[in-house]
C-alpha positions as CSV (number, residue, x, y, z in Angstrom):
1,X,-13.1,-116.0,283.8
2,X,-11.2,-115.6,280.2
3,X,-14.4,-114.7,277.3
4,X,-14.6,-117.1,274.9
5,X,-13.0,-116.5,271.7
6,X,-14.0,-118.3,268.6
7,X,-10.6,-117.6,266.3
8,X,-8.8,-119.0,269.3
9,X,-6.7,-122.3,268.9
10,X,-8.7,-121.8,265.1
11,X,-6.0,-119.7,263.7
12,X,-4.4,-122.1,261.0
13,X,-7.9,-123.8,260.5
14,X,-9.0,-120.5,259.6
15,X,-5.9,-119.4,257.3
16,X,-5.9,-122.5,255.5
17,X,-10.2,-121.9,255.0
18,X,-9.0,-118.4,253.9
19,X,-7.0,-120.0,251.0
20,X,-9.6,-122.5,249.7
21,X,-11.9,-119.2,249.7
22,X,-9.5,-117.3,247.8
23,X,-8.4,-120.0,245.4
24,X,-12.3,-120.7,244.8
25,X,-13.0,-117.8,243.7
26,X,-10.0,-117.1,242.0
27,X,-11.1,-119.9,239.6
28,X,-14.4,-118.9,239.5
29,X,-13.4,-115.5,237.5
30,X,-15.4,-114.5,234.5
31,X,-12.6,-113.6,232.6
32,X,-10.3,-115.5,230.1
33,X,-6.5,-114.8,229.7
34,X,-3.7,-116.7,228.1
35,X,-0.7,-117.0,229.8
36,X,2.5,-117.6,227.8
37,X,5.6,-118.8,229.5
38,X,8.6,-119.7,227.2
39,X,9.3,-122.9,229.3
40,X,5.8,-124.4,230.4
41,X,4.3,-123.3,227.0
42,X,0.6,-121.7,227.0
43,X,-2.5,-122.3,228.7
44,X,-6.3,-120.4,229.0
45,X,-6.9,-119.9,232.4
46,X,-9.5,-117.4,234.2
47,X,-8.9,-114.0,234.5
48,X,-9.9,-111.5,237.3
49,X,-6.3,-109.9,237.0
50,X,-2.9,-110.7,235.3
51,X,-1.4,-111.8,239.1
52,X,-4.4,-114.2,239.2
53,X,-4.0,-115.3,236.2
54,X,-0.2,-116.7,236.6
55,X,-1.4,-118.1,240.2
56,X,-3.8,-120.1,238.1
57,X,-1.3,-120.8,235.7
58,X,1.5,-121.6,238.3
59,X,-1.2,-124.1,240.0
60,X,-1.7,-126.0,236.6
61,X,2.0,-126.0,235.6
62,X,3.1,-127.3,239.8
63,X,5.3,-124.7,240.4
64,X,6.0,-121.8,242.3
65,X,3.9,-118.5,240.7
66,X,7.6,-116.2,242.1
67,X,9.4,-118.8,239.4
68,X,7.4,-117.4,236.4
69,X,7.2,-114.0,236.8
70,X,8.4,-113.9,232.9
71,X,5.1,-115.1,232.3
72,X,2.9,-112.8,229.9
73,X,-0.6,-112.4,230.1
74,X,-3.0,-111.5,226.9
75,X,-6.7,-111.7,226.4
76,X,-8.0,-115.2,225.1
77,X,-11.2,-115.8,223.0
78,X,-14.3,-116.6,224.9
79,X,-14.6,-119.7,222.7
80,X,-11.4,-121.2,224.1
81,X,-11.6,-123.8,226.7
82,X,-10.5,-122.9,230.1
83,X,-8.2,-125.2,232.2
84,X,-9.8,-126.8,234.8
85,X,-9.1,-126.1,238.6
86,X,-6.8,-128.8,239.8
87,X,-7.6,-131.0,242.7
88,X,-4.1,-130.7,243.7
89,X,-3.6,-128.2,246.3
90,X,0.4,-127.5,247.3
């Protein structure tokens, strides 16, 4: 008799519960960055590291985060607003 495996037949249910988690808590982030790109303009996202900060950005602009890798990344004020998570997941 096989033992019985919880993960199996699970896998893509629990990669695709793996990217909600990350992308929760990637907007969830204390932190407050601006990211400046010369074609989709600026936005204050949050900030737990400059690559999280362009996903967040890339998520708000609908593109691809590997198209704007140009992107800079400076501290924002904490007074500034911060985008809102999109209900939009790609």
């Amino acid at each position: 008799m096989k033992p019985f495996n919880f993960n199996e037949g699970n896998q893509e249910q629990t990669r695709r519960e793996a990217v909600a988690r990350a992308r929760f808590h990637r907007w969830q982030a204390p932190g407050r960055s601006r990211v400046v790109h010369p074609a989709h303009g600026s936005i204050v996202v949050p900030h737990a590291s400059n690559l999280a900060a362009i996903l967040n950005a890339a998520e708000v602009w609908r593109c691809d985060w590997a198209t704007i890798l140009d992107a800079e990344v400076w501290a924002a004020d904490q007074v500034e607003p911060v985008a809102k998570m999109p209900i939009h997941i790609k």
